[in-house]
C-alpha positions as CSV (number, residue, x, y, z in Angstrom):
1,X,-8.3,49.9,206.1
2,X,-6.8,50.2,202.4
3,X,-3.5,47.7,202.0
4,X,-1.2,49.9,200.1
5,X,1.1,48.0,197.9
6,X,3.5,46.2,199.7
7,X,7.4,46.7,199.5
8,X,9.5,44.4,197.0
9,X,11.8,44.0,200.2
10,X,10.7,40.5,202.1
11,X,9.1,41.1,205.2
12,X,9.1,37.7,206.3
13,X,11.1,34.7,206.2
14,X,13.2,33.4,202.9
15,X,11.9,30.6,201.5
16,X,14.2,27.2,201.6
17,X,16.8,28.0,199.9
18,X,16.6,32.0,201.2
19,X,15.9,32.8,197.5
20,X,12.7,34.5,196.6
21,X,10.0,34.4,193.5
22,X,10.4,36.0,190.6
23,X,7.3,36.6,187.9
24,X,10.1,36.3,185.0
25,X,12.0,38.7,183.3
26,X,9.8,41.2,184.1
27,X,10.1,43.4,187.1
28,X,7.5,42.6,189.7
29,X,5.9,46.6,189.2
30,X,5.9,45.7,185.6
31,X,4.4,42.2,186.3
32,X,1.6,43.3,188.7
33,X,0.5,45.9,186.3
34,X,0.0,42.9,183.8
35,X,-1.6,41.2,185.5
36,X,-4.0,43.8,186.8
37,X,-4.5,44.6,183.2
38,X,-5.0,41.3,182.0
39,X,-7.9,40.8,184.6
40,X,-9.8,43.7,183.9
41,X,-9.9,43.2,179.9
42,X,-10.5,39.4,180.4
43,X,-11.4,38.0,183.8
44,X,-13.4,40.8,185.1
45,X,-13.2,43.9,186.6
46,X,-14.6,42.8,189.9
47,X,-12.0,40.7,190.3
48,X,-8.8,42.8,189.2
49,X,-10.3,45.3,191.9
50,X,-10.3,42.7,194.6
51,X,-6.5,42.0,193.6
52,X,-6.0,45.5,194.1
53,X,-7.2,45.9,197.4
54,X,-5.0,42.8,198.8
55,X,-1.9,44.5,197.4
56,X,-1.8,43.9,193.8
57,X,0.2,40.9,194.0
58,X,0.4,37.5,192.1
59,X,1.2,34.3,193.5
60,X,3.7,32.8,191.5
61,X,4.9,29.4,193.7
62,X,4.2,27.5,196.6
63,X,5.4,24.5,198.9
64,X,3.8,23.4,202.1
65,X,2.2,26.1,204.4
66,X,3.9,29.0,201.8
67,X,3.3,30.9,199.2
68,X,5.2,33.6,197.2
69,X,4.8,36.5,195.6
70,X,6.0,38.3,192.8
71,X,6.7,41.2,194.4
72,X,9.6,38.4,196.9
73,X,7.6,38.2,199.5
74,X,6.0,35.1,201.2
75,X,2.9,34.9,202.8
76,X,1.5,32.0,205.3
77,X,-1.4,30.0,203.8
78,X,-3.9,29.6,206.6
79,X,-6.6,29.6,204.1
80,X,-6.9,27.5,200.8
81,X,-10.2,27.1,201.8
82,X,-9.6,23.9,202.9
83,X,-7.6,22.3,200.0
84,X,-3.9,22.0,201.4
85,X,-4.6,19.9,204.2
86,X,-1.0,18.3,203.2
87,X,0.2,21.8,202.1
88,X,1.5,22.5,198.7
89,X,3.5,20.4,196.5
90,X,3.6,18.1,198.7
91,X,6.4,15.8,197.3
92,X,5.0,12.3,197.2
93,X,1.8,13.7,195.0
94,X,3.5,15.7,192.9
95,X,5.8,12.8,192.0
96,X,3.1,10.7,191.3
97,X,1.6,13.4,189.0
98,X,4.7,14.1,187.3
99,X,4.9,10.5,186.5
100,X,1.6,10.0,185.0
101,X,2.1,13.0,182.8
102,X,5.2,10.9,181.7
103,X,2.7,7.8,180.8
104,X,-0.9,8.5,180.4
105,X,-2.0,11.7,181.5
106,X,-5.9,11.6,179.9
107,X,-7.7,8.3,178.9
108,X,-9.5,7.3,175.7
109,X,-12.5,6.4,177.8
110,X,-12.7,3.3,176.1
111,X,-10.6,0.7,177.9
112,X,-10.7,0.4,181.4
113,X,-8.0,3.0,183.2
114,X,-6.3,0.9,186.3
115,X,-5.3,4.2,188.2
116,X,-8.7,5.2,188.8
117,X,-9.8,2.1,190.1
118,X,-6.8,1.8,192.4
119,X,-7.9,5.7,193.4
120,X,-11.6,4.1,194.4
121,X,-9.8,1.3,196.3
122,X,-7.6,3.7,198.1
123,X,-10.7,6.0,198.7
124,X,-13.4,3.5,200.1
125,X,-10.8,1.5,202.3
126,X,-11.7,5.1,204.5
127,X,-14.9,5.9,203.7
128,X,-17.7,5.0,205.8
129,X,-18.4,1.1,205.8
130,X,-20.4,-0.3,203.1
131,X,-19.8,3.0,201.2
132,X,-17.8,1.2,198.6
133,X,-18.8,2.7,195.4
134,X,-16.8,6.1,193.5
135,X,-17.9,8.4,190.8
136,X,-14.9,10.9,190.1
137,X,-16.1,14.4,189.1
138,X,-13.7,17.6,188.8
139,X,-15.1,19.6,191.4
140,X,-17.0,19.8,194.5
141,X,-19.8,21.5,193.0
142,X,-19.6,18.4,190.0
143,X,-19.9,15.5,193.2
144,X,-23.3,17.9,194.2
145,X,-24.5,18.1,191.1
146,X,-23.9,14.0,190.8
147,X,-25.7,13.2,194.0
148,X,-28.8,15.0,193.1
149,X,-28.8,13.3,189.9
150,X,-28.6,9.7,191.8
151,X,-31.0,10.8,194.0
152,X,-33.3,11.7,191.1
153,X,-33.0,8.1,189.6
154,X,-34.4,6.8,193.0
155,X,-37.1,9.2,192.4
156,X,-35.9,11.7,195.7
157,X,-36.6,14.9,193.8
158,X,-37.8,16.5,196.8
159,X,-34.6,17.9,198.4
160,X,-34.3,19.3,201.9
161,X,-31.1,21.3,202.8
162,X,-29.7,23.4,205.6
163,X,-30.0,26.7,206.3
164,X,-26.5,28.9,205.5
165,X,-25.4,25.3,203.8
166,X,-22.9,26.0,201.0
167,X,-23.0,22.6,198.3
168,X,-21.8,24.9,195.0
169,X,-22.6,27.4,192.6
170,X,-23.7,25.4,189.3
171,X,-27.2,25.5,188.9
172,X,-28.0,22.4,190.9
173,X,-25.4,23.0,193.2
174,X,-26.9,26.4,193.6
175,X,-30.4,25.2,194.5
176,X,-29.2,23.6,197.4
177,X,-26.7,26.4,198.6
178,X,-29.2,28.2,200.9
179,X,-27.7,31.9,199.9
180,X,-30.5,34.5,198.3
181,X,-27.1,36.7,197.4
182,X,-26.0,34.1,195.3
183,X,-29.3,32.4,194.2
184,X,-31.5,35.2,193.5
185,X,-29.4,36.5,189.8
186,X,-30.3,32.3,188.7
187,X,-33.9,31.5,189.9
188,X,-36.0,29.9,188.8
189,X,-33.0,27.2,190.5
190,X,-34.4,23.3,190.8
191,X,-38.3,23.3,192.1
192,X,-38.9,21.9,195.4
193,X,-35.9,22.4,197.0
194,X,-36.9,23.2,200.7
195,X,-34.6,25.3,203.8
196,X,-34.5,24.0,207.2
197,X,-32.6,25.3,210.3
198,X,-29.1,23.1,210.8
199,X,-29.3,21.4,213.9
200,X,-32.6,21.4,214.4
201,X,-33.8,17.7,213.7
202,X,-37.5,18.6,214.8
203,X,-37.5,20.8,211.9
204,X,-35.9,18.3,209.5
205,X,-38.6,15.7,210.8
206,X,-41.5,18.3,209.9
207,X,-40.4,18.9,206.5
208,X,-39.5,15.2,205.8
209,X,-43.1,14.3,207.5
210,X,-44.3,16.1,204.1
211,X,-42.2,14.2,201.8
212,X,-41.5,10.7,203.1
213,X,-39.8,8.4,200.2
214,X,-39.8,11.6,197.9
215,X,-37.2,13.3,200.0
216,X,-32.8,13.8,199.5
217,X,-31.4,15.3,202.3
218,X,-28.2,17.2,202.2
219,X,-26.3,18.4,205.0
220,X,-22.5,19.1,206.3
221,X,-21.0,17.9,209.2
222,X,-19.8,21.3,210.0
223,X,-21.2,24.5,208.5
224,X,-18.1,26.0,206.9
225,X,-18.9,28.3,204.7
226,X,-21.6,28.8,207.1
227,X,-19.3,30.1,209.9
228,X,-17.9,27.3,211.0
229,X,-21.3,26.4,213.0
230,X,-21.0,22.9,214.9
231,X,-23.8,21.1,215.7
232,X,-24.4,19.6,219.4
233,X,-23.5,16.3,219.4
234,X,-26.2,13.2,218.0
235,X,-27.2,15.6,215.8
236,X,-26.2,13.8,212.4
237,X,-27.0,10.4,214.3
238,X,-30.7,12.1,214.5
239,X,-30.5,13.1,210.6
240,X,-29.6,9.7,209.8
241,X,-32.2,7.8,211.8
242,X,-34.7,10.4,210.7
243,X,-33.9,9.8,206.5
244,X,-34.1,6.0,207.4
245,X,-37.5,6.1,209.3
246,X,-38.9,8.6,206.7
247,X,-37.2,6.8,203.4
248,X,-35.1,9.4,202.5
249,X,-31.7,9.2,200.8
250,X,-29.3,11.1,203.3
251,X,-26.3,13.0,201.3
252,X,-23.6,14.1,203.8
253,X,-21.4,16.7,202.5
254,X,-18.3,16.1,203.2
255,X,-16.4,18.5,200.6
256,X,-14.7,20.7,203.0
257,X,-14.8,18.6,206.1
258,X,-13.7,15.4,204.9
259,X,-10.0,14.3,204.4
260,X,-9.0,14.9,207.6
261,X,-9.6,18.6,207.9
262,X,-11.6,17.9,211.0
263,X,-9.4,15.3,212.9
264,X,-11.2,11.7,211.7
265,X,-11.3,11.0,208.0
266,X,-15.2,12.4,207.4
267,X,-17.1,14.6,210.2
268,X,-19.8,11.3,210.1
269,X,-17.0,9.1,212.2
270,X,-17.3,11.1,215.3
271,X,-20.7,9.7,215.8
272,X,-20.5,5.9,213.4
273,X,-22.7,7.4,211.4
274,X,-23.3,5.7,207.4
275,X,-24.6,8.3,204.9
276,X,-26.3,7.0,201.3
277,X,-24.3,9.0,199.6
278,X,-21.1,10.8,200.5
279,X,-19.4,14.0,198.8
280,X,-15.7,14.3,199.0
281,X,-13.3,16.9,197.3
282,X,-10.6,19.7,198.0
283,X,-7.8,17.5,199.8
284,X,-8.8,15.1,197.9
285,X,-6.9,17.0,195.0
286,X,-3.7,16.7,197.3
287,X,-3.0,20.3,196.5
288,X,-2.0,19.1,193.4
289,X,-4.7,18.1,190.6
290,X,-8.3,19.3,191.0
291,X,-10.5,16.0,191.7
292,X,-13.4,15.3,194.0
293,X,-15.6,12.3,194.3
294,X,-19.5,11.3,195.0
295,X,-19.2,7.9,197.0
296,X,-22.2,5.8,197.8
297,X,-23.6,2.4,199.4
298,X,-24.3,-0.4,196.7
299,X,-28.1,0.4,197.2
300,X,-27.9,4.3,196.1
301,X,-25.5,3.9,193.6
302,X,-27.1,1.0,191.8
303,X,-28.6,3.1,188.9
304,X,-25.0,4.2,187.8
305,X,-23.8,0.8,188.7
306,X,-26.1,-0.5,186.3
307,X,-25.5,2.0,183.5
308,X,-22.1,3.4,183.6
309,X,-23.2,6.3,180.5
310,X,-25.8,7.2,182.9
311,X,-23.4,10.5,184.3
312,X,-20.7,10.9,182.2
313,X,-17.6,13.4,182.5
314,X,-15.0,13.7,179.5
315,X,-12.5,15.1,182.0
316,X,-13.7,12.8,185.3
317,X,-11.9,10.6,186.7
318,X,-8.9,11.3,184.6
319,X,-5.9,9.4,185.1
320,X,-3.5,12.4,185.8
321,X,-6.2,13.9,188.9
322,X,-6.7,10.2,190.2
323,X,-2.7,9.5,190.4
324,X,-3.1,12.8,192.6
325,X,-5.9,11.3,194.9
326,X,-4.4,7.8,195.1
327,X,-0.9,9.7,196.3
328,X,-2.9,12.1,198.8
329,X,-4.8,8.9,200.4
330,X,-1.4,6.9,200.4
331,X,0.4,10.3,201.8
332,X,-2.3,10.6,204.6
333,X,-1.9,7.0,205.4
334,X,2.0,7.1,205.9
335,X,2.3,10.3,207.3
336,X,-0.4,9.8,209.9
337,X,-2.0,13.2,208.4
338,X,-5.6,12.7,210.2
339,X,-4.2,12.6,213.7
340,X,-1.8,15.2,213.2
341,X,-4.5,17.1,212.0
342,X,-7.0,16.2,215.4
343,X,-3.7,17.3,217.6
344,X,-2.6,20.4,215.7
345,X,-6.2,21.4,215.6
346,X,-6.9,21.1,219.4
347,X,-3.5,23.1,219.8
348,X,-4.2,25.7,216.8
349,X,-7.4,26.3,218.5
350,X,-6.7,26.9,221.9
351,X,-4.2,29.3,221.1
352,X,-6.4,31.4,219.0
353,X,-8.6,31.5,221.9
354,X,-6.0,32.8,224.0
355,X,-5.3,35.2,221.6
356,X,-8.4,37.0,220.8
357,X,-9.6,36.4,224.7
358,X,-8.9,40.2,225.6
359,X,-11.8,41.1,222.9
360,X,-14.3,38.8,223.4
361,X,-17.4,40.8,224.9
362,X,-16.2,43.4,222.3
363,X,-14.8,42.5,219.0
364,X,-14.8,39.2,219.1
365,X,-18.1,37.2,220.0
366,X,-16.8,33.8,219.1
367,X,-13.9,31.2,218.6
368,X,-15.4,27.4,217.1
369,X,-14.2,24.9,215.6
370,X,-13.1,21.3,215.1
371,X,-9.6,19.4,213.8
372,X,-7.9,22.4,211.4
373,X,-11.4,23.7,210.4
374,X,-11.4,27.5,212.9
375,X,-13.9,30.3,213.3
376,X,-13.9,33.8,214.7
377,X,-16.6,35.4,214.7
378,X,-16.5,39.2,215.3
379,X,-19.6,41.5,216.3
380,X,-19.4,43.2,212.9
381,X,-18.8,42.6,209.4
382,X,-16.6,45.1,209.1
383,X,-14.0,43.4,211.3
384,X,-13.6,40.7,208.9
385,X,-12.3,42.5,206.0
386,X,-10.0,44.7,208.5
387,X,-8.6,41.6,210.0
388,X,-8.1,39.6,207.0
389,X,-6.5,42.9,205.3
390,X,-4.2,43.4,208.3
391,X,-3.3,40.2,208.1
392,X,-2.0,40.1,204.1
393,X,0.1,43.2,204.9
394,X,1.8,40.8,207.2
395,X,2.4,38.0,205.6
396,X,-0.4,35.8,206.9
397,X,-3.7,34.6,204.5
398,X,-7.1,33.8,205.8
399,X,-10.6,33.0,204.2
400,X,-13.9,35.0,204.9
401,X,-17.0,33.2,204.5
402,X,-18.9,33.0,202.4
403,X,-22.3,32.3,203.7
404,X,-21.3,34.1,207.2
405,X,-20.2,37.5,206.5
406,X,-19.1,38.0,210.4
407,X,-17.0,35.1,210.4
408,X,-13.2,34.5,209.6
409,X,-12.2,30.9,208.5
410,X,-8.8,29.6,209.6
411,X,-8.0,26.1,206.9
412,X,-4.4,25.4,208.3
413,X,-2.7,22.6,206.5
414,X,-1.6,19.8,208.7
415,X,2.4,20.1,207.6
416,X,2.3,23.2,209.9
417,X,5.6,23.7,211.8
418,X,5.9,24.7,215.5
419,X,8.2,28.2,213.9
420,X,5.0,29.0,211.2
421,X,2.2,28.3,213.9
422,X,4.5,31.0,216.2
423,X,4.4,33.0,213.5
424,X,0.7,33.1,213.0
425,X,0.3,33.6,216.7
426,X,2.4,36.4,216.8
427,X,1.0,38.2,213.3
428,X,-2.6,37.6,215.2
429,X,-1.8,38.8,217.8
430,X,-0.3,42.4,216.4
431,X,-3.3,42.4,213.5
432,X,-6.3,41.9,216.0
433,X,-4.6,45.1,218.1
434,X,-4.9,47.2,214.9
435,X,-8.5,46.2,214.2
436,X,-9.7,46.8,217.2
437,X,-7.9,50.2,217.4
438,X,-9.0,50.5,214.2
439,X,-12.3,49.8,214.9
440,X,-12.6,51.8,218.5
441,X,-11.7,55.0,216.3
């Protein structure tokens, strides 16, 4: 389908105060057109085309599951890819950022800066036992790019990863994001990087039978950018036991799936299981402040331990991004924000189940997934893009994926109310009858 432009009238509920955004003193035809403009003489054109097919609108302001447009409308955030697990703004880290722009926002890197240390402390109090030790980066890609490094310094320069895995796009990063589409344009990427099939520990064992103490293996809990592709259960208990009996350092990605998103703090609780190394990042940022974080056991981490110019970042571990992580950890503690997320997730779930149960055999092969991390998977591509653009003309966002072109990704945040998740339901609901008519024509 093509998403014409979308009225300046609001389609769906006020925001709370019943007022609606505004992009300034411009009007919002005058505004979009900017904007568009702007894009295509400085961003990119591939880009400003996108924004045109979703409607042409900016997103000019946020709070919890919402975000508005400059056009006055308000659309759902069921995407995010996986960032707003406490939804935007929430209050509690934005105070807390807000208050350390007020004080110290960026540190001289000379002294010693208390609020990341209390940021670690807050961190590792929920991290997997014995994995005590943080490294701050900016991004997810950064706490990748970290790991590999660390697992260089322990001589691991043989890395195995996953097919369909998604760890980044910088060039390291890259080298272990299994993806020819995006890897292809870079290579030569890092040498002896090898691909084996997730959840298929015979075929981790054969490749680490071949590398023994050379090896670092990376792998996510879930697949997300993969699809949303769960592995049966023992399988990262297998991965684990596997690294140890082989000598390899054992990375767990835990970017998307960690912070709650899947129910339990990290994806390796549901089976006790104690990665070297640990990646963390997108609700770690609270929404707020872009920050993500390697963390590792004493033993993998002693070679930064030991010489702290080793990995350096001018902008890691800034005190403005850590006052955002140490808020988000304290937020998730008070608010109970993991096990809302596990019963939201079960309920979210079953409900889109219900929902696309009249197409499954037909559109829809598949619904997956775990805590507020959801995949449907359709029997063509072509669905995806349908759905998802069916969905923005009605007020709803969603995320493709990006290593799973039949798959759309549902990243709720856990601050969902019982009135948005109805909404959802119902915009579903109406959107999946277009596709498919859509798609039967």
């Amino acid at each position: 389908m093509t998403l014409s432009p979308p009225s300046t009238e609001t389609t769906g509920p006020t925001g709370p105060t019943g007022t609606t955004g505004s992009a300034g003193s411009a009007g919002p035809a005058e505004a979009t057109t900017d904007v568009v403009d702007l894009y295509l003489k400085h961003i990119g054109s591939g880009r400003a085309v996108m924004g045109r097919v979703m409607g042409g609108m900016s997103e000019v302001r946020s709070e919890g599951a919402w975000i508005h447009a400059d056009d006055g409308r308000r659309f759902l955030d069921f995407g995010g890819y996986g960032v707003f697990i406490l939804g935007h703004r929430h209050p509690a880290v934005v105070e807390a950022v807000h208050r350390q722009i007020d004080t110290h926002p960026l540190a001289s890197r000379v002294f010693l800066e208390p609020v990341a240390a209390r940021a670690a402390q807050a961190l590792a109090a929920h991290t997997p036992p014995g994995v005590d030790y943080v490294h701050f980066v900016n991004s997810g890609a950064e706490a990748t790019e970290a790991a590999l490094k660390l697992a260089r310094a322990h001589g691991r320069s043989s890395v195995i990863t996953t097919r369909r895995g998604f760890h980044g796009k910088t060039m390291g990063a890259l080298s272990v994001t299994a993806n020819p589409t995006y890897q292809t344009p870079f290579q030569p990427l890092l040498p002896d990087v090898t691909q084996v099939a997730y959840d298929d520990p015979a075929d981790l064992e054969q490749a680490l039978a071949a590398r023994r103490d050379r090896a670092c293996v990376i792998v996510e809990p879930v697949q997300g950018e993969g699809g949303v592709r769960i592995p049966r259960p023992g399988y990262l208990s297998q991965v684990r036991a596997l690294c140890s009996a082989y000598g390899a350092l054992l990375v767990v990605d835990e970017i998307q799936t960690g912070m709650g998103r899947l129910g339990t703090w990290w994806g390796v609780d549901a089976e006790g299981v104690r990665p070297d190394v640990l990646l963390a990042g997108k609700g770690l940022s609270g929404g707020v402040v872009p920050i993500a974080a390697m963390a590792a056991t004493a033993d993998a981490y002693a070679p930064f331990s030991r010489d702290p110019y080793l990995h350096t970042s001018t902008f890691g571990a800034s005190p403005i991004a850590c006052a955002a992580a140490l808020a988000t950890v304290r937020a998730m503690e008070e608010e109970n924000t993991v096990a809302r997320a596990a019963t939201l997730g079960t309920r979210v779930l079953t409900a889109v189940r219900e929902v696309c149960a009249p197409y499954e055999g037909g559109l829809v092969r598949e619904v997956r997934g775990r805590g507020l991390l959801i995949g449907i998977e359709f029997a063509e591509e072509q669905a995806v893009g349908e759905l998802l653009l069916e969905l923005i003309a009605r007020g709803v966002l969603v995320n493709h994926s990006l290593n799973s072109t039949r798959v759309l990704r549902l990243t709720p945040p856990a601050v969902v109310e019982d009135t948005a998740l109805d909404l959802f339901l119902t915009t579903l609901t109406e959107a999946l009858h277009s596709t498919a008519g859509r798609m039967a024509g």
